[in-house]
PDB file of N, CA, C and O in Angstrom, chain B, residues numbered from 101:
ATOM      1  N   UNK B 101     -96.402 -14.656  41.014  1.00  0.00           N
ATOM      2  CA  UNK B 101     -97.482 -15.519  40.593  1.00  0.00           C
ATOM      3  C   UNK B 101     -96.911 -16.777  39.954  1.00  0.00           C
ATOM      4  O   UNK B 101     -95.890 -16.656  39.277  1.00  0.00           O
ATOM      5  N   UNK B 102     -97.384 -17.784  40.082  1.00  0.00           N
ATOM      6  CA  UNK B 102     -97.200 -19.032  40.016  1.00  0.00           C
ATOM      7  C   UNK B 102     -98.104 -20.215  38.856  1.00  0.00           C
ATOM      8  O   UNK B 102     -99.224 -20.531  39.258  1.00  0.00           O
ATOM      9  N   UNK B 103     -97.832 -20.589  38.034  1.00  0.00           N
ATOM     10  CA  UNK B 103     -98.518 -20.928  36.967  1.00  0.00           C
ATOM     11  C   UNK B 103     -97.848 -22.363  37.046  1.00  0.00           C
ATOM     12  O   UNK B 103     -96.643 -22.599  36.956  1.00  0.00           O
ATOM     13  N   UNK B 104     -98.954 -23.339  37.245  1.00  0.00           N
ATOM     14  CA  UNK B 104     -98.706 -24.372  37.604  1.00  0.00           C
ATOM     15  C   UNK B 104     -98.707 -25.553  36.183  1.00  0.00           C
ATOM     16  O   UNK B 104     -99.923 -25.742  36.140  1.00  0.00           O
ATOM     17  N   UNK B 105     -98.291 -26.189  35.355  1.00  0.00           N
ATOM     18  CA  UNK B 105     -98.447 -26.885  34.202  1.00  0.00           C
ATOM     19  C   UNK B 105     -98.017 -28.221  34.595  1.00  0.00           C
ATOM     20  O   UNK B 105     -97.204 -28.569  35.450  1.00  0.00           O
ATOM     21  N   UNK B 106     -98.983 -29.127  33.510  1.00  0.00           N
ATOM     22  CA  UNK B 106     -98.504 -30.805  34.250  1.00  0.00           C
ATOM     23  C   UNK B 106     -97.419 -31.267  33.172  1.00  0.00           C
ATOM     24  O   UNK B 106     -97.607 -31.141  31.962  1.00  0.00           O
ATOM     25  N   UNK B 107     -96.406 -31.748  33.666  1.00  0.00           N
ATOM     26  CA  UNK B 107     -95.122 -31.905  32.813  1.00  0.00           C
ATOM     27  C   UNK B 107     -95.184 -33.408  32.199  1.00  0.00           C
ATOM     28  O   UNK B 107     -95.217 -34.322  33.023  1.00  0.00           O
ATOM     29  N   UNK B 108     -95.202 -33.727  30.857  1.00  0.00           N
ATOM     30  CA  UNK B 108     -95.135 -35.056  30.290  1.00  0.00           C
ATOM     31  C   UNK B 108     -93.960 -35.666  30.866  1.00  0.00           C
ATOM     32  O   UNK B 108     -94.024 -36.895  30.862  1.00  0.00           O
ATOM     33  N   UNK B 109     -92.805 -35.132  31.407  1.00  0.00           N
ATOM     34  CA  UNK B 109     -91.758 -35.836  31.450  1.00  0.00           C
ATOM     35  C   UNK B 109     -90.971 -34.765  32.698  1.00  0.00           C
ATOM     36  O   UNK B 109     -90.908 -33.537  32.740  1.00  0.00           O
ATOM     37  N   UNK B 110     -90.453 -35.781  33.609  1.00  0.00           N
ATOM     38  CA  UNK B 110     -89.964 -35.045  35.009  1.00  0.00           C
ATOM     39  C   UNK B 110     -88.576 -35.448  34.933  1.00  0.00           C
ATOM     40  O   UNK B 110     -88.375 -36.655  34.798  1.00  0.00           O
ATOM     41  N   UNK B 111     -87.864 -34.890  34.977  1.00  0.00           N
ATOM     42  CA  UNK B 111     -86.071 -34.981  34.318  1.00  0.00           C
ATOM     43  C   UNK B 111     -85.347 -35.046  35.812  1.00  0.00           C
ATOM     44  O   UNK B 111     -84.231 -35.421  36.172  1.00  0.00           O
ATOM     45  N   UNK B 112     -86.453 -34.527  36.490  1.00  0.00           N
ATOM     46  CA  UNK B 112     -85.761 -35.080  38.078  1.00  0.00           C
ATOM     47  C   UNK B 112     -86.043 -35.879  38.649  1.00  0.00           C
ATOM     48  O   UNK B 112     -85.188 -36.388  39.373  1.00  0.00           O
ATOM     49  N   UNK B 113     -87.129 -36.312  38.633  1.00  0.00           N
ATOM     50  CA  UNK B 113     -87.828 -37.573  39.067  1.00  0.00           C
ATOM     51  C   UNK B 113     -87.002 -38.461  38.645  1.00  0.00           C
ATOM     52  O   UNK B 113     -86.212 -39.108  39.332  1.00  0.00           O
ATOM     53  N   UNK B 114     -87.164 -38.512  37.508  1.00  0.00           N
ATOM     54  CA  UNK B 114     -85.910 -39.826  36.256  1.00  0.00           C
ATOM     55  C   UNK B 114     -85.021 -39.825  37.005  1.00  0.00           C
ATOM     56  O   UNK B 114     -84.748 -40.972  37.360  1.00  0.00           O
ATOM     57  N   UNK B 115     -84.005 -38.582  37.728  1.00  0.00           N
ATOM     58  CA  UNK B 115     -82.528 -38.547  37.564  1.00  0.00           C
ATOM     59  C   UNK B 115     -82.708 -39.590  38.995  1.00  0.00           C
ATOM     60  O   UNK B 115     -82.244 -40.726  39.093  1.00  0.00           O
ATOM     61  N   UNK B 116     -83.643 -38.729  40.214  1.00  0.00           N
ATOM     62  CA  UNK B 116     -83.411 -39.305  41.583  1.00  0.00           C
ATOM     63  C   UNK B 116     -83.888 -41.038  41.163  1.00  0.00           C
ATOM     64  O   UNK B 116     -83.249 -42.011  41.561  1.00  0.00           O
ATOM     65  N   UNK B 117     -84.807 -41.100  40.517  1.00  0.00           N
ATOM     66  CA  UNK B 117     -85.118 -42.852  40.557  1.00  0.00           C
ATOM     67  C   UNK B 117     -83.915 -43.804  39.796  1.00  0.00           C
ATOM     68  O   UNK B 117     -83.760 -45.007  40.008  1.00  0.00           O
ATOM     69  N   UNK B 118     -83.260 -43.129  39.039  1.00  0.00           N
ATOM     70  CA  UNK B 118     -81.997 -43.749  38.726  1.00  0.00           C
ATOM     71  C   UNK B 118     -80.975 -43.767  39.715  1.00  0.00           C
ATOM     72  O   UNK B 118     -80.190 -44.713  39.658  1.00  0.00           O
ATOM     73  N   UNK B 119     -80.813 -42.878  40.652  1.00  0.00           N
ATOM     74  CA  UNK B 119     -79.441 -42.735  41.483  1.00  0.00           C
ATOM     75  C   UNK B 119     -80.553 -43.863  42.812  1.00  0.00           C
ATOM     76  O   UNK B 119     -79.913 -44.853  43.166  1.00  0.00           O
ATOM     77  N   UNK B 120     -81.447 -43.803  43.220  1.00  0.00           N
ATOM     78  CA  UNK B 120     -82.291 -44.587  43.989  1.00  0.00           C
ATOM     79  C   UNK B 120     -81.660 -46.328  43.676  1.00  0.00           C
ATOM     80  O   UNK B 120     -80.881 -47.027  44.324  1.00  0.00           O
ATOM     81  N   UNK B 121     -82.349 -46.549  42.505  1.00  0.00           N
ATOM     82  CA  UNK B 121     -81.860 -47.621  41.884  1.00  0.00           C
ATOM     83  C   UNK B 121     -80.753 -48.406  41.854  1.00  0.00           C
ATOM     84  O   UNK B 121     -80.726 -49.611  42.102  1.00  0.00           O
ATOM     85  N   UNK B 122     -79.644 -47.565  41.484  1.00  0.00           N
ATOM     86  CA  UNK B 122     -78.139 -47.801  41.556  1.00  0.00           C
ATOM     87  C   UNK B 122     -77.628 -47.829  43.114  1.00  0.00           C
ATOM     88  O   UNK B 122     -76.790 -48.654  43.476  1.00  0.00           O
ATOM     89  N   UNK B 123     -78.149 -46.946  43.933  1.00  0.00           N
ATOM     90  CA  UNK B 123     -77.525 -46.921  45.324  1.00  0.00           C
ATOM     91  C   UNK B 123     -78.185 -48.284  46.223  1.00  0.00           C
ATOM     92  O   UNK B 123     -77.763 -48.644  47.322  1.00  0.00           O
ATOM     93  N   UNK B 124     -79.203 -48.863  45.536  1.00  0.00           N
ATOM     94  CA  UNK B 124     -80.031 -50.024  46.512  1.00  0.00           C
ATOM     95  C   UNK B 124     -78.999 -50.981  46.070  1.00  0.00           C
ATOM     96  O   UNK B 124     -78.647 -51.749  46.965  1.00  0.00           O
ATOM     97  N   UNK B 125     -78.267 -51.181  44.628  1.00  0.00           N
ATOM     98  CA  UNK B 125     -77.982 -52.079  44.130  1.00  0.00           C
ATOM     99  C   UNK B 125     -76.354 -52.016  44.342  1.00  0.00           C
ATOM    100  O   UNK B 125     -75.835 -53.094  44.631  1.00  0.00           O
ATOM    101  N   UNK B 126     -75.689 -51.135  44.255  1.00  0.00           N
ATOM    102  CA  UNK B 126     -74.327 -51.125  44.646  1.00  0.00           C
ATOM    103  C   UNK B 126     -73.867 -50.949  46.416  1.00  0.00           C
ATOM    104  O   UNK B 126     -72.723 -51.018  46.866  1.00  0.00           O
ATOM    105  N   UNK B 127     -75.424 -50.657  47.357  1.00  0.00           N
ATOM    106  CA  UNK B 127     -75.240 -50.670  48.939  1.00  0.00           C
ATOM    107  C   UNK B 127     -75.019 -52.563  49.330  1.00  0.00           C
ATOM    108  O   UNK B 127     -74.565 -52.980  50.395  1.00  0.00           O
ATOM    109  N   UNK B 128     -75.429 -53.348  48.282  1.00  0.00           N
ATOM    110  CA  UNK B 128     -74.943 -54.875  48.712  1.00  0.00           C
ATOM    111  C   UNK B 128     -73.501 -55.117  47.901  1.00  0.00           C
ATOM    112  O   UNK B 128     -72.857 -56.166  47.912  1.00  0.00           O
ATOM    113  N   UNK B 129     -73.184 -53.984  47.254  1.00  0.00           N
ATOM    114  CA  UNK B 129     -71.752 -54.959  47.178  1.00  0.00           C
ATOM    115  C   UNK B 129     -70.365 -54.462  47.439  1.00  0.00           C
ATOM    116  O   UNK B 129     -70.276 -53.289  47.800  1.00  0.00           O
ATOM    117  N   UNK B 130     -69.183 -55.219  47.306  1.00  0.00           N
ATOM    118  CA  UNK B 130     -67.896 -54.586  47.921  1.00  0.00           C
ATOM    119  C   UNK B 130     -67.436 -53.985  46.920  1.00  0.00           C
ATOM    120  O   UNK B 130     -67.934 -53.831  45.805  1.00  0.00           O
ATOM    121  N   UNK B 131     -66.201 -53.550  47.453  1.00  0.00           N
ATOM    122  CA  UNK B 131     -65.408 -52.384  46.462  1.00  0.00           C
ATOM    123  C   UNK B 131     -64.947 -53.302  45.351  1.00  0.00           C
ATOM    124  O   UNK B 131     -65.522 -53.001  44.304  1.00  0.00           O
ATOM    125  N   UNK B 132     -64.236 -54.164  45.233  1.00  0.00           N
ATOM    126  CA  UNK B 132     -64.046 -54.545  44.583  1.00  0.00           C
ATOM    127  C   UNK B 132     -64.991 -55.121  43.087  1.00  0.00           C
ATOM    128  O   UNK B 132     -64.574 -55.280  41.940  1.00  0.00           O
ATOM    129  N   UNK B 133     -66.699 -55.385  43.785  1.00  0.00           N
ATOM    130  CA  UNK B 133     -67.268 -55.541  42.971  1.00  0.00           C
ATOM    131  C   UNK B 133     -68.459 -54.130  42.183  1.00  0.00           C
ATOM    132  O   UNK B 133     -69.266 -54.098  41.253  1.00  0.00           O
ATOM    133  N   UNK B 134     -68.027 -53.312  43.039  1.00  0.00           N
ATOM    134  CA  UNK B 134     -68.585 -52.282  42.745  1.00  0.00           C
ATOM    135  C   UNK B 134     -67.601 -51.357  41.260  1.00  0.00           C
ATOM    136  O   UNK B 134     -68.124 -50.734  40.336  1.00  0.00           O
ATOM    137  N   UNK B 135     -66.157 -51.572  41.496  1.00  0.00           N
ATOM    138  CA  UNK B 135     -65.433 -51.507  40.168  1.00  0.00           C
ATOM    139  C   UNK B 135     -66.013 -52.385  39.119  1.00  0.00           C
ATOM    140  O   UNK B 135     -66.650 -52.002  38.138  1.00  0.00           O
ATOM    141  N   UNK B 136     -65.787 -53.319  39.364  1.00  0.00           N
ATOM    142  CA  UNK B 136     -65.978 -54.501  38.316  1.00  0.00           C
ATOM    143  C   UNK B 136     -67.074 -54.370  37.681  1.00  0.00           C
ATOM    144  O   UNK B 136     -67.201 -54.981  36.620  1.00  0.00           O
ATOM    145  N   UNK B 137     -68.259 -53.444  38.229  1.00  0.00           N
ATOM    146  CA  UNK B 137     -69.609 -53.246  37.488  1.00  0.00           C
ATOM    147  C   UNK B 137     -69.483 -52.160  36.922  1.00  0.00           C
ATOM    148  O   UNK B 137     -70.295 -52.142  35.996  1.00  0.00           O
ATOM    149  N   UNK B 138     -68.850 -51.132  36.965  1.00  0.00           N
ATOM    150  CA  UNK B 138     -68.829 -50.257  36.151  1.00  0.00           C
ATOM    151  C   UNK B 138     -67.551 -50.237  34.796  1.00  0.00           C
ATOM    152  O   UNK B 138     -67.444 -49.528  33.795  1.00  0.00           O
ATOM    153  N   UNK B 139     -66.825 -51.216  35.269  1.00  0.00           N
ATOM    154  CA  UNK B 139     -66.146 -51.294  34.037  1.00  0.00           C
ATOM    155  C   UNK B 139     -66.738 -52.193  33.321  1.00  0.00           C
ATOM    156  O   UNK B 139     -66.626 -52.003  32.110  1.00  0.00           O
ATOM    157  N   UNK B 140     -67.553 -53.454  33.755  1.00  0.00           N
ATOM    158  CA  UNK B 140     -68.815 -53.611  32.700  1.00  0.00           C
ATOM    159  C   UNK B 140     -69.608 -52.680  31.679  1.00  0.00           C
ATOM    160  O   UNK B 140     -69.909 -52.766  30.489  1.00  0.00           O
ATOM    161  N   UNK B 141     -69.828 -51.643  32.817  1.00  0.00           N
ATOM    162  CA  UNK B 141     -71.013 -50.893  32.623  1.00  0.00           C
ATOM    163  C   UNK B 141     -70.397 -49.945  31.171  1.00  0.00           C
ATOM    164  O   UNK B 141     -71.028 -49.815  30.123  1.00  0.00           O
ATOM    165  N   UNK B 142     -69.266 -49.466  31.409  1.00  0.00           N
ATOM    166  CA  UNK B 142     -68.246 -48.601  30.668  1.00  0.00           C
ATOM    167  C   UNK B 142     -68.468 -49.637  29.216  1.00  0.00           C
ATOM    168  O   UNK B 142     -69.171 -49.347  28.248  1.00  0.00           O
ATOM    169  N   UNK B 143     -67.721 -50.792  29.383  1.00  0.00           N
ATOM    170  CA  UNK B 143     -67.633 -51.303  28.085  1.00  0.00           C
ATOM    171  C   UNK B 143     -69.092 -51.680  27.063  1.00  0.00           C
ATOM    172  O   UNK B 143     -69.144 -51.927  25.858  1.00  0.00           O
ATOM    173  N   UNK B 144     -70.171 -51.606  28.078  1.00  0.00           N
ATOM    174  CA  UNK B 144     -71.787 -52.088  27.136  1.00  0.00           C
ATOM    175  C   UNK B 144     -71.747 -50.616  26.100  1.00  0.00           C
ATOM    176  O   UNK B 144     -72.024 -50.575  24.901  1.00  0.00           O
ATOM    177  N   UNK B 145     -71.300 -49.428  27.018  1.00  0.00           N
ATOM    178  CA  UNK B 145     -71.713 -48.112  26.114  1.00  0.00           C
ATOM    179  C   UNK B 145     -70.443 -48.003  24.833  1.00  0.00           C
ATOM    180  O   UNK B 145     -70.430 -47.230  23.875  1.00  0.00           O
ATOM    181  N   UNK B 146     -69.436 -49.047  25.202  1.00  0.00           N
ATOM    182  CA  UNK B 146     -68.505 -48.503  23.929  1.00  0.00           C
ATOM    183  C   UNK B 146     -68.023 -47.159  24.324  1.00  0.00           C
ATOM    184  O   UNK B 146     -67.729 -46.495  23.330  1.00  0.00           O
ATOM    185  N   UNK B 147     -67.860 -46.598  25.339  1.00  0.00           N
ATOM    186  CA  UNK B 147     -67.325 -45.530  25.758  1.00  0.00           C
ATOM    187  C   UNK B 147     -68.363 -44.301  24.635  1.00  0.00           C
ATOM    188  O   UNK B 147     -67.806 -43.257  24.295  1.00  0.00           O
ATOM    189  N   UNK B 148     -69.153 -44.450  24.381  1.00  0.00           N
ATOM    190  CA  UNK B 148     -69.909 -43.448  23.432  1.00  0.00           C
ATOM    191  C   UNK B 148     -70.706 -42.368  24.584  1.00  0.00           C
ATOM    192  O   UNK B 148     -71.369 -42.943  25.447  1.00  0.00           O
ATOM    193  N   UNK B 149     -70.670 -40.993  24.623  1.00  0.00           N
ATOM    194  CA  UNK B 149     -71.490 -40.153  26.056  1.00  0.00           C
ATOM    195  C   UNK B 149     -72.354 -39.633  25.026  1.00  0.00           C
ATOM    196  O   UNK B 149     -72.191 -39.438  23.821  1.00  0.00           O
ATOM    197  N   UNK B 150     -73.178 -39.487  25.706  1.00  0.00           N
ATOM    198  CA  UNK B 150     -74.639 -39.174  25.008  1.00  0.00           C
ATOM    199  C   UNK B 150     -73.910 -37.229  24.650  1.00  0.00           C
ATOM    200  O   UNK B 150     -72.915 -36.836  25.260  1.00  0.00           O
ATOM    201  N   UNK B 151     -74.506 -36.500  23.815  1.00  0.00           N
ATOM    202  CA  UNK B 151     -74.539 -35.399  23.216  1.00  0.00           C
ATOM    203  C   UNK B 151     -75.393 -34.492  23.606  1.00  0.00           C
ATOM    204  O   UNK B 151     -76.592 -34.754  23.702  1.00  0.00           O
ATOM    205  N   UNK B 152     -74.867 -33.249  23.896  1.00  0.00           N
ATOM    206  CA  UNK B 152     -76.634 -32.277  23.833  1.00  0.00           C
ATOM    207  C   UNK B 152     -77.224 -31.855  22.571  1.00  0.00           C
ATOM    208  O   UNK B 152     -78.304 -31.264  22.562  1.00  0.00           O
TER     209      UNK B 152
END
């Protein structure tokens, strides 16, 4: 049996519309600039990883 509840917050939805997002945006660029954005990306967080 199956008990259906409406979820305030979809943790998969989030995850796929983020990887969606990123793959539209890194499918226009080259390797070289596809590094170069994540070592951007690396230095905005201060190398800090989120915690559970």
């Amino acid at each position: 049996m199956e008990t259906k509840t409406k979820k305030k917050f979809d943790a998969v939805k989030m995850a796929r519309d983020i990887k969606d997002k990123l793959d539209a945006k890194l499918s226009k660029m080259t390797s070289e600039e596809i590094v170069a954005f994540f070592k951007e990306q690396r230095l905005k967080t201060n190398g800090v990883k989120p915690s559970a």
